[in-house]
N, C-alpha and C positions, 0 to 999 in steps of 0.2 A: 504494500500500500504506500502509497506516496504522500507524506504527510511533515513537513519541515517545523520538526521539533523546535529546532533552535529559535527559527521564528516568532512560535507557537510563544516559547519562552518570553521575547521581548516583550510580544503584544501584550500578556499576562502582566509582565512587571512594569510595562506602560498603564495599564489597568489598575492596578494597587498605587499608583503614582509615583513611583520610581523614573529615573529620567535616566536611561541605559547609557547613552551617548554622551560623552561632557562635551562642555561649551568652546567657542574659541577660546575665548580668553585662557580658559583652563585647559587647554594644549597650548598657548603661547606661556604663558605662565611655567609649565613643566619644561616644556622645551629650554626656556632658557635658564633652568638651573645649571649650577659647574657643577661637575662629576665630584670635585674635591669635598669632601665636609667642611662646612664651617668650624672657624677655630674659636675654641671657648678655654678659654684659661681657665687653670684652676682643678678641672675634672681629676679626680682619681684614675689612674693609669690603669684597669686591670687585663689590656693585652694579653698580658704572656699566662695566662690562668688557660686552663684546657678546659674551653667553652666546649656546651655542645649544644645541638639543638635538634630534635626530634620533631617530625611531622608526618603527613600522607606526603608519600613518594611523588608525585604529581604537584605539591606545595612548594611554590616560591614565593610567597608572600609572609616571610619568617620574620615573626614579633618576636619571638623568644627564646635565651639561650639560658643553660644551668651550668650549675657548679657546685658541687658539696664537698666538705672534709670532714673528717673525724676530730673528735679531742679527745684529748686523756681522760675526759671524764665518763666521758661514755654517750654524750648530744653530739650530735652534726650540725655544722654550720650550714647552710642552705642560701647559696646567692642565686637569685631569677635576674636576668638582663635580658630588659625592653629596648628596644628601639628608640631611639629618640626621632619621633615624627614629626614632632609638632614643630623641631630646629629647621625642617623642611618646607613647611606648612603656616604662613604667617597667618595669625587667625584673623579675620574679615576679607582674606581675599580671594579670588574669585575659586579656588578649588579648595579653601575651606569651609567656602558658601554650599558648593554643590555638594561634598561630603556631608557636611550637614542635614542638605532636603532629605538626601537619601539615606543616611546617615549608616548604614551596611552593606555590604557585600552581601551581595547574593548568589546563592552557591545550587546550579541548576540540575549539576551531575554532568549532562549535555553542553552546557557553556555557562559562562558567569560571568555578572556585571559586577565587576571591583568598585569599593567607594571609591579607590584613589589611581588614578592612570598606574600602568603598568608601572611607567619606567619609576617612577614614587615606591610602590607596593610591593615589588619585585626586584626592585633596585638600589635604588641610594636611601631608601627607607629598612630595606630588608635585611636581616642580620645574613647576609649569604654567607659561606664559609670564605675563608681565608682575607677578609676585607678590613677596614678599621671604619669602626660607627659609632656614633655616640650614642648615650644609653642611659636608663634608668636602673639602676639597681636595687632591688629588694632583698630585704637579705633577712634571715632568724635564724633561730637556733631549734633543733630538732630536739627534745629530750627522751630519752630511752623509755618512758611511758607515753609519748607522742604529740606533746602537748607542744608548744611552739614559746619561746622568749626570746627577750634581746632583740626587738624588733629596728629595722634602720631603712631608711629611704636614701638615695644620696644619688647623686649625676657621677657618669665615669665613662670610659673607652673602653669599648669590647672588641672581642675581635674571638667570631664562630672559629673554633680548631675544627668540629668537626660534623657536618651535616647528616644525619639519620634519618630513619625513615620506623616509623611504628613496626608495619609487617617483624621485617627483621630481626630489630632491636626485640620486640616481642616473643618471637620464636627462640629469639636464643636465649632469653633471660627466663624463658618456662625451659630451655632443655629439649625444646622439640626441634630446633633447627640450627643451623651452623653460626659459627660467630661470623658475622658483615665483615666483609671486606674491612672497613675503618679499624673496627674493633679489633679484628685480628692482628691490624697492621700496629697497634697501636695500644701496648700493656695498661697507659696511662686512661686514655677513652674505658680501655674495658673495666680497668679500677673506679674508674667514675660513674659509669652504669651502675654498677655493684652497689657504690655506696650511696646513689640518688634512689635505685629502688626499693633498701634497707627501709630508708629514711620517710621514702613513699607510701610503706606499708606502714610503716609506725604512726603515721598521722593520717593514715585511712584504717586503722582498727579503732583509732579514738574518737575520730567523726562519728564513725557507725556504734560507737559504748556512745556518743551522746546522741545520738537519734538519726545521724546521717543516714537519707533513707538509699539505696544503692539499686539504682530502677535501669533496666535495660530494655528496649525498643529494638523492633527491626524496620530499619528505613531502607530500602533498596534505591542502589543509585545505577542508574542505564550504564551500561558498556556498551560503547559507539565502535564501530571498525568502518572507515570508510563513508563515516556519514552517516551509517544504520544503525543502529539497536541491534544488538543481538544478543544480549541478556542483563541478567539485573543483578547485582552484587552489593551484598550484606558487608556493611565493615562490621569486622567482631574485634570487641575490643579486648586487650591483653594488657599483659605486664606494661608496657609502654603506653599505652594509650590512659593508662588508671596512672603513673609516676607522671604525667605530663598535668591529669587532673589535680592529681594530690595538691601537685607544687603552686600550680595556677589557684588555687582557691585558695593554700595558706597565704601567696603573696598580695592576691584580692584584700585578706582579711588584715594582713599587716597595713595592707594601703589605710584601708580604711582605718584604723584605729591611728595611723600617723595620722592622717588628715584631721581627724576629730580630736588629737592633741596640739594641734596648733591653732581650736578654737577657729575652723574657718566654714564655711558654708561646702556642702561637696552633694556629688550626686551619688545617692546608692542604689544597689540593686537588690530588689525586693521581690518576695515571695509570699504571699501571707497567710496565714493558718487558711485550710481550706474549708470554704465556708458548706460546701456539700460534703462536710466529713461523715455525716448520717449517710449517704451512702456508700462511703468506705468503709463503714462498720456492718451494713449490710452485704456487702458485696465478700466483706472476711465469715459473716455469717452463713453466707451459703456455700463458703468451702471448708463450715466445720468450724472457726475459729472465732472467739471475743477480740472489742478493740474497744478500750474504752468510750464511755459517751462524747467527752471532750476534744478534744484533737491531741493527740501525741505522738510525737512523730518516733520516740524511741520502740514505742510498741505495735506501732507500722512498722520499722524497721524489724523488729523479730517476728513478725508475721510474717515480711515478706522474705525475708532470710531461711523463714521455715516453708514457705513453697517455693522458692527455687530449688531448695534441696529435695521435696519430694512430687515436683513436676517440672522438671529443667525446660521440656519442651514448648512448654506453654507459659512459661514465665515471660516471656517478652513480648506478650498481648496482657497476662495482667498488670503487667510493669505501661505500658502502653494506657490502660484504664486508670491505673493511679496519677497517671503525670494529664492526663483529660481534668481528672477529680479535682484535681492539687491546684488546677489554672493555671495561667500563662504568670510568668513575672513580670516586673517590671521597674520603669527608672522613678524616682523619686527626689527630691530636694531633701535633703537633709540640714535643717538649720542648727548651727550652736545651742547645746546643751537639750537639744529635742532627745528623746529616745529612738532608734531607728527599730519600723517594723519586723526586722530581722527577715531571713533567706528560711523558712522551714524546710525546704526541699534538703538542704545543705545543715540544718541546727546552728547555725551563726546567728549571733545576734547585728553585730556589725559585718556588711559584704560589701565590694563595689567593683569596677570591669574595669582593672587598667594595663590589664597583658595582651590586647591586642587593637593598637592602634592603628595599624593598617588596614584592617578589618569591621572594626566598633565606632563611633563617632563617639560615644560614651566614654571609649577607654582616651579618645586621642585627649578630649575635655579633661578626663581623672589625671593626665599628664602634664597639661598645662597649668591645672591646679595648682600641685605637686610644684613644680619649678617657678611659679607666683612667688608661691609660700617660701620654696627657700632661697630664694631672692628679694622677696622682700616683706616677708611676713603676713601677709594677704594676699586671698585668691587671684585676685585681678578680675573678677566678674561677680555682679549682682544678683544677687537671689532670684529676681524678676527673670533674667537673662538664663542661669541654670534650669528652672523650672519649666520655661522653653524647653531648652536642651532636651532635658527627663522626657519631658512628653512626646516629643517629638521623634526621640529615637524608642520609645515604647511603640510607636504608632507604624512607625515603617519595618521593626522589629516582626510586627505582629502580621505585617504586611506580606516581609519575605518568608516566612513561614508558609502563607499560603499560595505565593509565585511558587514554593519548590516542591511543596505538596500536590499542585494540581501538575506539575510535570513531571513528577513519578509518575502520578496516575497516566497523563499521557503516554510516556514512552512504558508503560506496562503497558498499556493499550495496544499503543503498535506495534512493540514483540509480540503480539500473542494475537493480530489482525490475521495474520495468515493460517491460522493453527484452529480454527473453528472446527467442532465436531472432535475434536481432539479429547480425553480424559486426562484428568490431572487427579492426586491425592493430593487432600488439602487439611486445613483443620479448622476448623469453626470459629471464628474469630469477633461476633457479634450477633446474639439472637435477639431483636428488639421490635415494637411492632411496627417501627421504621424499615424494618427488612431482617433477611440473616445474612449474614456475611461470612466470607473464607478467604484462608493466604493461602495459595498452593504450595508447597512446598521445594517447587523447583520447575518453572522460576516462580520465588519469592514476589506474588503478585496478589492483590487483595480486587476483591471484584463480588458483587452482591449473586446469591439464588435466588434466580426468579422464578424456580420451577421446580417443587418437591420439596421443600425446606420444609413441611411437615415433620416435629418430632427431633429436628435439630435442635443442639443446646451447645452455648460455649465450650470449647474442649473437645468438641467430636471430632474423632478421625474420618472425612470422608471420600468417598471419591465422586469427581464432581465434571462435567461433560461442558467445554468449552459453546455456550450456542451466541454468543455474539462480543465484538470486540469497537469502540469509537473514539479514538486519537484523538479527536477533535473536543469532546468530551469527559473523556477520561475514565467513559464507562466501561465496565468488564462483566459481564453476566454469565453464571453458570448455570445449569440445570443439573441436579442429583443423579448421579448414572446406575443403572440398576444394577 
């Protein structure tokens, strides 16, 4: 079937009001950056430290490097280095304006619209390997029961020793695959894996003792050959994928508690008790299980700890119903000496997004905060102005969510346009009197029963008879196969 996804894409993210194309001004603007970084006296040197920086193999738009050491005492120091964007990015002008509208990247699988021109995001913004970039540094202390201290924000010069990739890095820190290339070539990289995902697990078993609830989805992203589709691929996440979380939400949290001790106004990111917790407690009731009346996230978390382990399979459609339940986040103003509504999803009281500024409009804002204050003791922007900000990248947040949502559903659509009449085994993935619904199994594609759903119930293994497929749409229907 002939059906130009990519297209499909822009129109959609033209629809939610996203502006895919930037403006002249903002190609003359990038254009005439110099290649050189600006020079800022003063930065702490940390060069010759063996940065590394882990992402999807396919990512060149790297926000963020690590580095940990041991002490004698028995905590790891933990330094995260950002990118310095915003040294790039003068705020009011014309491609901080249009970052702003849009205020995210939007990531289609098929293509994607960057907030920031390539040569910005991929470039002289990006921490690539072997380059010198200016940078933020977060940095804490790990303690052997996992708790984090010693918190410090500070400007410095990095420089990525060595660029990774999750897959890999993953495979080999479970022992199911060979050491990377890097790592092999390099005792010091593999000594630092080792002791970032010590350090990763120690402050991902203490999240989840305070209620961190630990939720996984399956989102299928297209594989393109040539222009086509032809099939849809599950990231599953590993060892690297959870050390890159760890570190990214302890340095959120350290962000934010700097900002809130220099008494200045800042933006957080917010999650709030979920106000349909009554049907999380129903929904643990009919697989056997109490949750208190209130909302508690620690005993969500052992609920949900207790059906992964005894339905692996189907844990990533009820992890999928909890994160529905839970609602979307979102950005907030946080004024001096307010209390912030805290992250439930995550048990933080204090949170906020500032590891990915090439990426976030939110995080590049938490950056320029950040270098206000330690320049001159204040934010440098008006509560009026942040509050903007908040809403704004809530709004287009919620937006690109739904641009990348309905182009799965697409490009499942159009893998599976030619395949009509076909059987798949699937499993039950929504019985409601809205419809029932199923993911087949391979490929990993979700598409309503319009015919025989009689008797189905979430969790059913079935097999299920391809009778219509709509690209345009992004509909998929099956019928029950006898």
């Amino acid at each position: 079937m002939s059906f130009d996804l990519i297209a499909a894409a822009r129109r959609e993210a033209t629809r939610e009001g996203f502006e895919p194309d930037f403006p002249a001004a903002v190609v003359s603007e990038t254009a005439a950056l110099a290649d050189a970084a600006p020079q800022v006296p003063g930065l702490v040197d940390l060069r010759a430290l063996p940065w590394s920086s882990i992402d999807n193999p396919e990512s060149r738009d790297l926000d963020q490097v690590e580095y940990a050491e041991r002490r004698p005492d028995g905590s790891t120091r933990v330094l995260v280095g950002i990118g310095d964007v915003d040294s790039r990015i003068p705020a009011g002008s014309a491609t901080d304006r249009h970052a702003e509208h849009n205020a995210t990247s939007v990531y289609c699988g098929v293509t994607m619209f960057p907030m920031l021109p390539l040569r910005l995001s991929t470039g002289l913004t990006s921490l690539n390997e072997g380059v010198d970039r200016l940078g933020v540094v977060i940095e804490f202390l790990v303690r052997p029961d996992g708790t984090t201290s010693d918190p410090k924000v500070y400007r410095a010069l990095l420089r990525n020793q060595a660029q990774l990739d999750y897959p890999s890095v993953g495979a080999w820190l479970e022992h199911r695959g060979p050491e990377p290339t890097k790592v092999s070539a390099s005792p010091t990289v593999a000594e630092q894996l080792r002791i970032q995902d010590a350090a990763a697990e120690l402050m991902r078993n203490q999240r989840h003792r305070a209620g961190a609830l630990d939720l996984e989805t399956i989102e299928a992203t297209p594989v393109t050959t040539d222009g086509r589709v032809t099939d849809l691929k599950v990231h599953q996440r590993n060892r690297a994928t959870m050390l890159i979380e760890d570190f990214m939400i302890a340095a959120n949290v350290t962000m934010a508690g700097f900002l809130e001790s220099k008494g200045v106004s800042s933006i957080r990111r917010v999650v709030k008790a979920p106000e349909r917790w009554n049907r999380i407690v129903a929904l643990a009731k009919a697989l056997g299980q109490s949750l208190p009346d209130q909302p508690d996230p620690a005993a969500l978390t052992q609920f949900l700890a207790g059906r992964r382990a005894a339905d692996p399979d189907h844990y990533p459609d009820l992890s999928l119903s909890i994160v529905k339940l839970l609602g979307p986040g979102e950005y907030l103003l946080l004024k001096p000496g307010e209390v912030s509504q805290g992250h439930f999803g995550l048990a933080v009281h204090d949170y906020t997004h500032s590891t990915a500024p090439n990426r976030r409009f939110a995080d590049l804002v938490t950056q320029r905060l950040l270098k206000n204050v330690l320049a001159t003791g204040s934010n440098g922007y008006s509560d009026e102005a942040l509050a903007a900000v908040a809403a704004q990248c809530t709004r287009m947040e919620d937006a690109a969510r739904k641009v990348e949502r309905t182009t799965r559903k697409q490009a499942a659509a159009l893998l599976l346009a030619d395949r009509i009449g076909q059987t798949f085994d699937a499993i039950v993935t929504g019985a409601t009197p809205k419809g029932t619904f199923v993911r087949t199994l391979s490929p990993p594609a979700e598409g309503m029963v319009v015919k025989g759903h009689e008797g189905m119930d979430v969790g059913d293994r079935v097999r299920v008879r391809l009778t219509g497929a709509n690209p345009e749409r992004g509909f998929i229907d099956f019928a029950r196969a006898s």
